[in-house]
C-alpha positions as CSV (number, residue, x, y, z in Angstrom):
1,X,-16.2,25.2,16.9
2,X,-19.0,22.7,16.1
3,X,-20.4,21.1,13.1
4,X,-22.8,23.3,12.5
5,X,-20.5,26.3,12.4
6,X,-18.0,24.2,10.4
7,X,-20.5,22.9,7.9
8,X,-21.9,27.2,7.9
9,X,-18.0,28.0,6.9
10,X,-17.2,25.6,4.7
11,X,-20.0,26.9,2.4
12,X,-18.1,30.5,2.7
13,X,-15.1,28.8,1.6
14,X,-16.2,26.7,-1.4
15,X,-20.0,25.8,-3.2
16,X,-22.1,23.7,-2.3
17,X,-21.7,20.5,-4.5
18,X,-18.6,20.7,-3.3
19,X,-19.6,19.5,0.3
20,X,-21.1,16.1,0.7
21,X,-22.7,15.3,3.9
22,X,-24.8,12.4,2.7
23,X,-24.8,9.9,5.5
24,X,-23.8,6.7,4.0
25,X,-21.1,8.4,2.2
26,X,-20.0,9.6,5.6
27,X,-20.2,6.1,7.3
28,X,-18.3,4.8,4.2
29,X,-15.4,7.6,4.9
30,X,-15.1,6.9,8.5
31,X,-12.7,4.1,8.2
32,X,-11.0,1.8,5.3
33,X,-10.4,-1.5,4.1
34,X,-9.0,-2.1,7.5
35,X,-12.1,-2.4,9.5
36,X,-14.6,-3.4,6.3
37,X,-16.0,-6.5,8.4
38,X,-17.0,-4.1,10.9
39,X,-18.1,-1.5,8.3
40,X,-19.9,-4.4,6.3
41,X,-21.9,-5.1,9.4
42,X,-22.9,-1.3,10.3
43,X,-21.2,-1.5,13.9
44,X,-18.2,0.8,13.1
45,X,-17.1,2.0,16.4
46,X,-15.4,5.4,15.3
47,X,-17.3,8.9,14.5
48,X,-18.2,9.5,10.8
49,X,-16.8,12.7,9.5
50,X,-18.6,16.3,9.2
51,X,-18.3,16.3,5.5
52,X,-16.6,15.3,2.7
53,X,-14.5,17.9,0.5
54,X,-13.9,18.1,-2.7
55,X,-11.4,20.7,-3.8
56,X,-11.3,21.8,-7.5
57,X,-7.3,23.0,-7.5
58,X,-4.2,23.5,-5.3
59,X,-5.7,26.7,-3.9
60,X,-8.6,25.8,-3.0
61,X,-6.5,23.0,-0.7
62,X,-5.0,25.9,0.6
63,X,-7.7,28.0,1.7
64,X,-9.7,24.6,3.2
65,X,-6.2,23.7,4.8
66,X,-5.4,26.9,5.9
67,X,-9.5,27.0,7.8
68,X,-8.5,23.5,9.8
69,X,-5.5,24.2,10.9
70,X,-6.9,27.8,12.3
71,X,-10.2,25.9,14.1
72,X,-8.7,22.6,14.8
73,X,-10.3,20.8,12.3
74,X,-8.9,17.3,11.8
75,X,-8.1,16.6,8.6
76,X,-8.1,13.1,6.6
77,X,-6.6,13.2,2.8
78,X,-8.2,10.9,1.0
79,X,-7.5,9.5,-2.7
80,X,-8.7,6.2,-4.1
81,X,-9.7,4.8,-0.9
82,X,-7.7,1.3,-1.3
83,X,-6.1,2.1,2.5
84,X,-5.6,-1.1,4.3
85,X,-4.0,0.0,7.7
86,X,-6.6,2.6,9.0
87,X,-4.9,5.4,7.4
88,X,-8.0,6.8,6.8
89,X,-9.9,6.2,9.7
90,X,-11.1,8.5,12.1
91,X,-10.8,9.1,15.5
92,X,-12.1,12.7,15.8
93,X,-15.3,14.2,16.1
94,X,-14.8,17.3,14.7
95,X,-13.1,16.0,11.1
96,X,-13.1,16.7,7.2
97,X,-12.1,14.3,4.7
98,X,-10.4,16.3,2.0
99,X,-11.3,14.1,-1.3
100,X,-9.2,14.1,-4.6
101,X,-12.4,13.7,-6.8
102,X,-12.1,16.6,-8.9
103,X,-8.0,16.9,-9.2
104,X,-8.5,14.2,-11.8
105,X,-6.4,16.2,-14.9
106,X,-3.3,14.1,-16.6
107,X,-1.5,17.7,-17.4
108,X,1.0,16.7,-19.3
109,X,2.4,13.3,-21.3
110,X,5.8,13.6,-22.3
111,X,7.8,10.8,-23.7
112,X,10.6,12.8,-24.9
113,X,11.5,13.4,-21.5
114,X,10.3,10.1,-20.6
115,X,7.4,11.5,-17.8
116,X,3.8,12.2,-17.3
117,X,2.4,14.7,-14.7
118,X,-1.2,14.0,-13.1
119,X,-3.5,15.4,-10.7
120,X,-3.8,13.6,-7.1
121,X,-7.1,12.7,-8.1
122,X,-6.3,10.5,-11.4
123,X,-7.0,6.7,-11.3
124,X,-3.3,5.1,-12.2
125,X,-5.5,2.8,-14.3
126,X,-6.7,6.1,-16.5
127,X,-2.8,7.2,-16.8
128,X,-2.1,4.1,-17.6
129,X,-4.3,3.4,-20.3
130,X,-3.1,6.8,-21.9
131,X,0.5,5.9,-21.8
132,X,-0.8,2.5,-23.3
133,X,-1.8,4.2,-26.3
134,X,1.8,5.6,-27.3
135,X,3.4,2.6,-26.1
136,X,4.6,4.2,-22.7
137,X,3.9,2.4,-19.1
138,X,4.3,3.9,-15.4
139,X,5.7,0.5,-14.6
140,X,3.4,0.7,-11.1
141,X,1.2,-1.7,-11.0
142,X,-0.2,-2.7,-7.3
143,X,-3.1,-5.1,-6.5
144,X,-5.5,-2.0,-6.9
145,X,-4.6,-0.6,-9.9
146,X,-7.9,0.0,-11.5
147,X,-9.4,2.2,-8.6
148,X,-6.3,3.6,-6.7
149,X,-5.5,7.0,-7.6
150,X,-1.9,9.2,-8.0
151,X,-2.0,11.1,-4.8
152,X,-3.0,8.1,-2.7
153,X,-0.2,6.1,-4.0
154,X,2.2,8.6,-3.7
155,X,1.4,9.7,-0.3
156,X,0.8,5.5,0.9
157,X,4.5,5.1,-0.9
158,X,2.9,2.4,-2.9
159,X,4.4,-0.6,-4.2
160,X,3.4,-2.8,-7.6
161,X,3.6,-6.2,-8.4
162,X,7.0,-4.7,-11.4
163,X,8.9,-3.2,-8.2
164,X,12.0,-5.5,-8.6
165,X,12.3,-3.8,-12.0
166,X,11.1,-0.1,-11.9
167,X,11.2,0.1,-8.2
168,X,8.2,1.6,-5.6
169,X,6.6,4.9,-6.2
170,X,9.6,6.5,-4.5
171,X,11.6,5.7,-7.3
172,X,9.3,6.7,-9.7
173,X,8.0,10.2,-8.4
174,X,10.3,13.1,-10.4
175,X,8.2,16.3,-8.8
176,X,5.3,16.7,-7.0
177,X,2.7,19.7,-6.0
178,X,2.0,20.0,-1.9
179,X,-0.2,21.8,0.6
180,X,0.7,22.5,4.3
181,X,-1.6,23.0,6.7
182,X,-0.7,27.1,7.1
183,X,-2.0,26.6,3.4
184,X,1.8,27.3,1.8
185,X,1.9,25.3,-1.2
186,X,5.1,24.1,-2.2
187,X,5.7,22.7,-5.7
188,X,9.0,20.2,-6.4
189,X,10.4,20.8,-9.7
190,X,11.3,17.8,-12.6
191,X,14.8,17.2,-12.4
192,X,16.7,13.8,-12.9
193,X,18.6,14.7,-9.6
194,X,20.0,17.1,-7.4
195,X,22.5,17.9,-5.0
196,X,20.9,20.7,-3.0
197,X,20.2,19.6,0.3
198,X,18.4,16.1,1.4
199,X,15.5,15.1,-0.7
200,X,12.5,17.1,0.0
201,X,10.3,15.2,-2.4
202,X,10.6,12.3,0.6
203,X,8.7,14.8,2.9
204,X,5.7,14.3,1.2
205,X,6.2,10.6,-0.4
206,X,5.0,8.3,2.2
207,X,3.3,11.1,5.0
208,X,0.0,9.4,4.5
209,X,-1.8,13.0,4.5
210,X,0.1,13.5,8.3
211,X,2.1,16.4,7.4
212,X,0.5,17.9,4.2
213,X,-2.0,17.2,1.4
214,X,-0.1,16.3,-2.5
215,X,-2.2,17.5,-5.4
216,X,0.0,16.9,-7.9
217,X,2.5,14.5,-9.1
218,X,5.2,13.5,-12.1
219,X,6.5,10.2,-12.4
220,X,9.0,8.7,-15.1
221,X,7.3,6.5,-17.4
222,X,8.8,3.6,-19.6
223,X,8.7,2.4,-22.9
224,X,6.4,-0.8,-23.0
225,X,7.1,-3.8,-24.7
226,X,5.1,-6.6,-24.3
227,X,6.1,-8.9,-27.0
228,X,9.2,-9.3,-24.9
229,X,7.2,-10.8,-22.0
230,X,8.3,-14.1,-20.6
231,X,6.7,-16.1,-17.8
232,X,8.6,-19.0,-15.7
233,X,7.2,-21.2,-12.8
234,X,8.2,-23.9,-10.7
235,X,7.6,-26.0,-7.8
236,X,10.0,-25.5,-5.1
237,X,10.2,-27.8,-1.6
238,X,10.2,-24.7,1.0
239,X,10.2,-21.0,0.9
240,X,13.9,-21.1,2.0
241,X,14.7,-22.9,-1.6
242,X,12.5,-20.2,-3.0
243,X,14.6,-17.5,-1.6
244,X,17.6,-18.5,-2.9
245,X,17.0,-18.5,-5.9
246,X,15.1,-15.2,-5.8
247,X,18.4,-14.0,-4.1
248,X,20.6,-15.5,-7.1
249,X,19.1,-13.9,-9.6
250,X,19.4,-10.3,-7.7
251,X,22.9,-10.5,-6.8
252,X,24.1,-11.3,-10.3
253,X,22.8,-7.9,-11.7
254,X,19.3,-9.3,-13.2
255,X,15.8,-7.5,-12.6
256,X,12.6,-9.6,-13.4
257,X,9.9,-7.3,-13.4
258,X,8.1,-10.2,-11.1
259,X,10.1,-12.3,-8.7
260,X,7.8,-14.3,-6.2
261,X,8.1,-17.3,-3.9
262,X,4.7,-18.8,-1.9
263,X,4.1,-20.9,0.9
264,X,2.5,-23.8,0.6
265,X,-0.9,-22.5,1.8
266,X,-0.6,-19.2,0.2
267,X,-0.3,-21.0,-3.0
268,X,-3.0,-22.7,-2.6
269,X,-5.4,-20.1,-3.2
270,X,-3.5,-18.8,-5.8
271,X,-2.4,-21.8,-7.8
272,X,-5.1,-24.1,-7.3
273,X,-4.9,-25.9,-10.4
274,X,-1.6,-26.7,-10.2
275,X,0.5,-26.5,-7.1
276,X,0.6,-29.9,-6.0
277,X,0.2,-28.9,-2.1
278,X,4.0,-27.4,-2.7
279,X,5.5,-24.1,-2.8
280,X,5.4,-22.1,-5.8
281,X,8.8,-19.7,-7.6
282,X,7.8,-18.0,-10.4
283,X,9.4,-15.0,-12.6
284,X,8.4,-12.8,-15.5
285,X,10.9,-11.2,-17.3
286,X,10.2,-8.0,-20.0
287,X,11.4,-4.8,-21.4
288,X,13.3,-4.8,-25.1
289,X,14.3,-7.6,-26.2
290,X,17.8,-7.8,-25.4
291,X,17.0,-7.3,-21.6
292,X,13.7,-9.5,-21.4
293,X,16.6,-12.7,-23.1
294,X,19.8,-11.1,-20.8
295,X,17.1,-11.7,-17.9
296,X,15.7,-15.1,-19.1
297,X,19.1,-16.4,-18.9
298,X,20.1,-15.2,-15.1
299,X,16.3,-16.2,-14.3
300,X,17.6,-20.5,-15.6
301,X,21.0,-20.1,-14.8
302,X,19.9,-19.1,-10.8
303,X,17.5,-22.2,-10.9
304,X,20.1,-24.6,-12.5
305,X,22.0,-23.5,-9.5
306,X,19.9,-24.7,-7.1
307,X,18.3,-27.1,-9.0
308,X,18.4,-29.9,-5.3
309,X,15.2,-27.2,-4.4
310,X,13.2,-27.2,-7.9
311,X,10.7,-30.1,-7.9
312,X,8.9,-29.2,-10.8
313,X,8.5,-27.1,-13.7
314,X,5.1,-25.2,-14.3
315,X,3.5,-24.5,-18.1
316,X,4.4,-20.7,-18.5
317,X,1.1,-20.5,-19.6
318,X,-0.3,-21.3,-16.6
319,X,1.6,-18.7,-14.9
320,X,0.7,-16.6,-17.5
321,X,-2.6,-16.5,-17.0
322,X,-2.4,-16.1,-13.5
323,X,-1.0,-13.0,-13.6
324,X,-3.5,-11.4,-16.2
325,X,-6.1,-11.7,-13.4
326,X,-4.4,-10.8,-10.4
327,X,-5.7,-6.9,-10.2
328,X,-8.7,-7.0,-8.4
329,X,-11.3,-3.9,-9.8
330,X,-14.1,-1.9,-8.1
331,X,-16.8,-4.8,-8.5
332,X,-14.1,-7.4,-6.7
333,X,-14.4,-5.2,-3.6
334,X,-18.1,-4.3,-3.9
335,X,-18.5,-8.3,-4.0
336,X,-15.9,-9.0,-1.1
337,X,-17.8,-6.5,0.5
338,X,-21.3,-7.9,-0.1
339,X,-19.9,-11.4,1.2
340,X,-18.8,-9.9,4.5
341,X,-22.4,-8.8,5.5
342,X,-23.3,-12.5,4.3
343,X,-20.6,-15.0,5.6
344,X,-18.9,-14.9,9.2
345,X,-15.3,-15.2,7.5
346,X,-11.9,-12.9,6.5
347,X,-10.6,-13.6,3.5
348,X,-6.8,-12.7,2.7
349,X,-5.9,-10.2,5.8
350,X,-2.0,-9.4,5.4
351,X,1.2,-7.9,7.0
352,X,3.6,-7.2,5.1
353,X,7.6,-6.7,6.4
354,X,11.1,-6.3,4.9
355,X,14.6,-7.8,5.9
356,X,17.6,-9.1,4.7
357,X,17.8,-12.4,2.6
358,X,19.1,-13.7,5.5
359,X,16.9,-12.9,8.1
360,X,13.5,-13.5,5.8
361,X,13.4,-17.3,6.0
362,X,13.9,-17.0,9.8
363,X,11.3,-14.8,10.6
364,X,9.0,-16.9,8.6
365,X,9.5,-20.0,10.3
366,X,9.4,-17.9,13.5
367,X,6.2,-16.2,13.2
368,X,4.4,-19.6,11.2
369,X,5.6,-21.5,14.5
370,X,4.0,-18.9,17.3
371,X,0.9,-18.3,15.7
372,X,0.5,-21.9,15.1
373,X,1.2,-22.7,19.3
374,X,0.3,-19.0,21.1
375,X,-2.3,-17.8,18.8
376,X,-5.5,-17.9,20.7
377,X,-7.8,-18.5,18.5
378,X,-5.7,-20.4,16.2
379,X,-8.6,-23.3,15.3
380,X,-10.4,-20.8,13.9
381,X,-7.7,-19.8,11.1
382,X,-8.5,-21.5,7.8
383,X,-5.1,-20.2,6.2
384,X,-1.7,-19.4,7.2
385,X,0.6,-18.6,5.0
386,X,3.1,-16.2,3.0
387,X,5.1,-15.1,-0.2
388,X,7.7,-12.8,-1.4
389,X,7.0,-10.4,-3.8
390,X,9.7,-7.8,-3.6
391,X,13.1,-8.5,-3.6
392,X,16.3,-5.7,-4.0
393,X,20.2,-6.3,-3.7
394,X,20.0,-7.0,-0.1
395,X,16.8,-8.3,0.8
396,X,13.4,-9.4,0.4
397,X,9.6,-8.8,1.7
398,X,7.5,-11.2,2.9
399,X,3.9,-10.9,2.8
400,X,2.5,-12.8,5.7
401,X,-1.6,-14.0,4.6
402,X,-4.0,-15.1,6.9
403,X,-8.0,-16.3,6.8
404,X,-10.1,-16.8,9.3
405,X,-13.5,-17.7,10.6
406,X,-15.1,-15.1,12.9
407,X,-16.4,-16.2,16.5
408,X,-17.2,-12.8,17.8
409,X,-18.8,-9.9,17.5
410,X,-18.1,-8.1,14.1
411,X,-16.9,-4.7,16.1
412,X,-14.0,-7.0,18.0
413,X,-12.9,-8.9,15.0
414,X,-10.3,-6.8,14.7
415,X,-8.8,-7.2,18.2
416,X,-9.6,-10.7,18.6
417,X,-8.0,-11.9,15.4
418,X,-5.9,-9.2,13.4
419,X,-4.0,-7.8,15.8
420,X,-2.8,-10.6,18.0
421,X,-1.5,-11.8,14.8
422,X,-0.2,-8.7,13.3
423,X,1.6,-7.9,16.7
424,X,3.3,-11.4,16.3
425,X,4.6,-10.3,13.2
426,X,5.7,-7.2,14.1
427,X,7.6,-8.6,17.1
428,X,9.6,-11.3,15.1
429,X,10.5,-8.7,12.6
430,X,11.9,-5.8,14.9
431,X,13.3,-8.7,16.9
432,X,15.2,-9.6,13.6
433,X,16.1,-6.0,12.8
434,X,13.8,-5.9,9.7
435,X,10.9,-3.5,8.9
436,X,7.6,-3.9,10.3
437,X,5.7,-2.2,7.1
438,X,7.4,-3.1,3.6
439,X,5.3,-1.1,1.6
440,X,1.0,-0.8,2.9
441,X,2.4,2.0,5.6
442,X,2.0,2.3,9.2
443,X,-1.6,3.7,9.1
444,X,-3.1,4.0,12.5
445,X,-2.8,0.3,13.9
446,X,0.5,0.1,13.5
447,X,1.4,3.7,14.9
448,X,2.0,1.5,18.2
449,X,5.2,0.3,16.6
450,X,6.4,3.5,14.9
451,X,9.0,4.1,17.9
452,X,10.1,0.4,17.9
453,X,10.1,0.5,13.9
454,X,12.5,3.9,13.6
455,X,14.1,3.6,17.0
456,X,16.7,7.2,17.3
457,X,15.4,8.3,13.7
458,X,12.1,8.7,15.0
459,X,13.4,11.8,16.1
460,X,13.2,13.0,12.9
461,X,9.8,12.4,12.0
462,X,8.5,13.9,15.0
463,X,11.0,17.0,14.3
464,X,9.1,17.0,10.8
465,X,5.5,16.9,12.3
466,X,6.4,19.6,14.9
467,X,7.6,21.9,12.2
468,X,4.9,21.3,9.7
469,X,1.7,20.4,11.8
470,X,2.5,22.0,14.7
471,X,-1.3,22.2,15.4
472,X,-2.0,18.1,15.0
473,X,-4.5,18.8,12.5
474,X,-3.3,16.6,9.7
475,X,-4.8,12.9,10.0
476,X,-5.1,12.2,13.8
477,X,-3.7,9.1,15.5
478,X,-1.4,8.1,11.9
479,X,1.8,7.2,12.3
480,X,2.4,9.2,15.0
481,X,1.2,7.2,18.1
482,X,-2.0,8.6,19.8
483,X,-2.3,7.3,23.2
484,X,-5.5,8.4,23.6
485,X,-7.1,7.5,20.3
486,X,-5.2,4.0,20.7
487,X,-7.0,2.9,24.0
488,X,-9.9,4.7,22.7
489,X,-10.4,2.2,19.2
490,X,-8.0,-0.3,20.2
491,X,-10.1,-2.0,22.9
């Protein structure tokens, strides 16, 4: 097999303006948000895809899927392109990206039953904007809202800034559509719940296109009420103080649809018209009425009880309007991408982990303190920082932020800079017994980890990979550590 022949067979198998192999568009696919310095500056350093495909239904999938896994063709699902962890780079010559452009149907809207089902390829901010019409919401709203799309999300098992009260994607996803590579397709019906084995849906939620390719996908929608909305904001003296109180207000049964704590610096850049060079705590509380007051109440009564950390409160107004512009749209990234090809600094790289309440503060302090003193290049990092954004019954995230200036070559920014500092994160949090990826994946540069990160469960994912892409054609070198594709872009 070469590309020729692929690109000859590929035409067999679909039309023609369903095959893109414009050039640009192929650079663009090699590789995501991960390495867009790099990509900015034209020096990528991995092979561009043959082509780009654009399947039209689930059996069309199949028929592509089926081809690949047959010729050892890699494939790369791709939906929404808002990867951060090199999920969708590549590492192979011979490669396809498989692109959700024309799955982009909303099926169905039902609010009897309190769920909506939409094509892989349907921006969440189009579902969205439908619901918002009949007073419905998915609840999910992540960073990326108005350009990620359903099957990325699912696949990514996507978080949104609501999580603490309509959970991540996982808890949102009722049934999905998938396609193997043998080309089976498989389709999850809607039911509340089951007893009938362990959860299949969680086969495909979260495989980051490594064991099959979701086309299709219900989630439960909620009524909206945004009259009910309440913001809160303080001051607090240290992210430990912030913690607490984020932990209070968890413990005692209340769910704020937004629960965050910030460092210092990470506030900074955020709050820069009113943090005061101190931490930031803020809340917002919604749903009917009843619930938005019942969680206004736990929200004071948790800072009342550590009221010794609380050094100020902030205008809800103020944190109001934050949050109305925190999504960041398509023009946002074409801009953060035009300033990357202009300026010789990273703006707002993260690593995002999960532990227990306890743990969190600790492995703050302990990965600010070693990048501060073994960092390298430390003089040339113009923010250091973090905030929680997550929280559950039993824990937290913490979503470690870091800027930098760039003193290298734009093709080894990412090993002189990102991933000394992501591996220090990674190492305090498996050290702690936490999670070394809360909710952006594992992607391909943090496959390296994926042993340390499941330790004996591993085992099962690599069971799941043998029995479902027992050819290795799904998505090269993610999650599953690739030795040779590691040393080979990892330099």
């Amino acid at each position: 097999m070469n590309s020729k022949r692929l690109l000859e067979e590929l035409n067999t198998l679909l039309t023609p303006e369903q095959i893109n192999t414009n050039a640009d568009e192929l650079y663009d696919a090699a590789a995501d948000r991960y390495k867009k310095y790099a990509k900015a500056r034209k020096v990528l350093d991995v092979p561009s895809p043959i082509a780009i495909v654009y399947p039209k239904n689930a059996e069309e999938v199949s028929t592509v899927l089926r081809y690949c896994n047959e010729n050892g063709v890699n494939v790369i699902a791709r939906s929404g392109k808002t990867a951060t962890e090199g999920g969708l780079e590549n590492w192979k010559e011979l490669t396809i990206v498989l692109d959700s452009l024309h799955l982009n149907k909303i099926i169905k809207i039902d609010t009897y039953n309190s769920q909506a089902t939409a094509q892989a390829g349907v921006a969440l901010q189009v579902l969205e904007d439908e619901l918002r019409k009949v007073g419905y919401t998915t609840g999910h709203s992540p960073q990326s809202k108005p350009v990620a799309k359903m099957g990325g999300l699912v696949a990514t098992r996507s978080i949104g800034q609501f999580s603490t009260l309509y959970g991540g994607i996982e808890d949102m996803v009722v049934g999905l559509e998938c396609v193997f590579p043998d080309g089976h397709i498989s389709r999850i019906k809607n039911v509340p719940r089951r007893s009938g084995g362990p959860d299949i849906r969680h086969i495909a939620i979260g495989n980051e296109g490594t064991l099959c390719y979701i086309t299709e996908a219900t989630v439960k929608i909620f009524r909206y009420f945004p009259e009910n909305n309440r913001f809160y904001g303080y001051l607090v003296k240290d992210v430990a103080s912030g913690i607490k109180v984020l932990r209070e207000v968890m413990v005692n049964g209340y769910r704020p649809s937004v629960a965050r704590v910030y460092s210092e610096e990470d506030a900074a850049q955020h709050f820069y018209h009113f943090h005061k060079n101190q931490c930031v705590l803020l809340f917002m509380a919604e749903g009917n009425k009843a619930m938005a007051d019942a969680t206004c109440v736990g929200i004071e009564e948790a800072v009342a009880k550590y009221a010794d950390g609380i050094l100020e409160t902030v205008d809800s107004k103020l944190i109001e309007n934050w949050f109305n512009h925190l999504n960041w749209s398509q023009q946002d990234i074409d801009d953060e991408f035009q300033g990357m090809i202009e300026n010789d600094a990273h703006a707002g790289f993260t690593t995002e982990i999960s532990a227990d309440w306890e743990t969190i503060p600790q492995i703050y302090d302990n990965v600010i303190r070693r990048v501060r003193t073994e960092f390298a290049r430390a003089h040339d990092i113009t923010m250091l920082g973090g905030h929680s954004s997550h929280s559950y019954l039993n824990g937290t995230n913490m979503y470690f932020v870091y800027n930098y200036s760039i003193h290298c070559a734009p093709e080894d920014e990412m090993m002189v800079y990102h991933h000394p500092l992501q591996k220090i994160i990674v190492e305090e949090t498996l050290k702690a017994g936490g999670s070394m990826c809360h909710h952006h994946g594992i992607g391909k540069y943090r496959s390296e980890w994926a042993k340390s990160e499941h330790g004996s469960a591993f085992y099962m994912l690599e069971k799941l990979k043998e029995a479902f892409d027992p050819n290795g054609i799904m998505n090269y070198g993610t999650i599953y550590p690739q030795e040779e594709g590691i040393k080979a872009y990892i330099k």
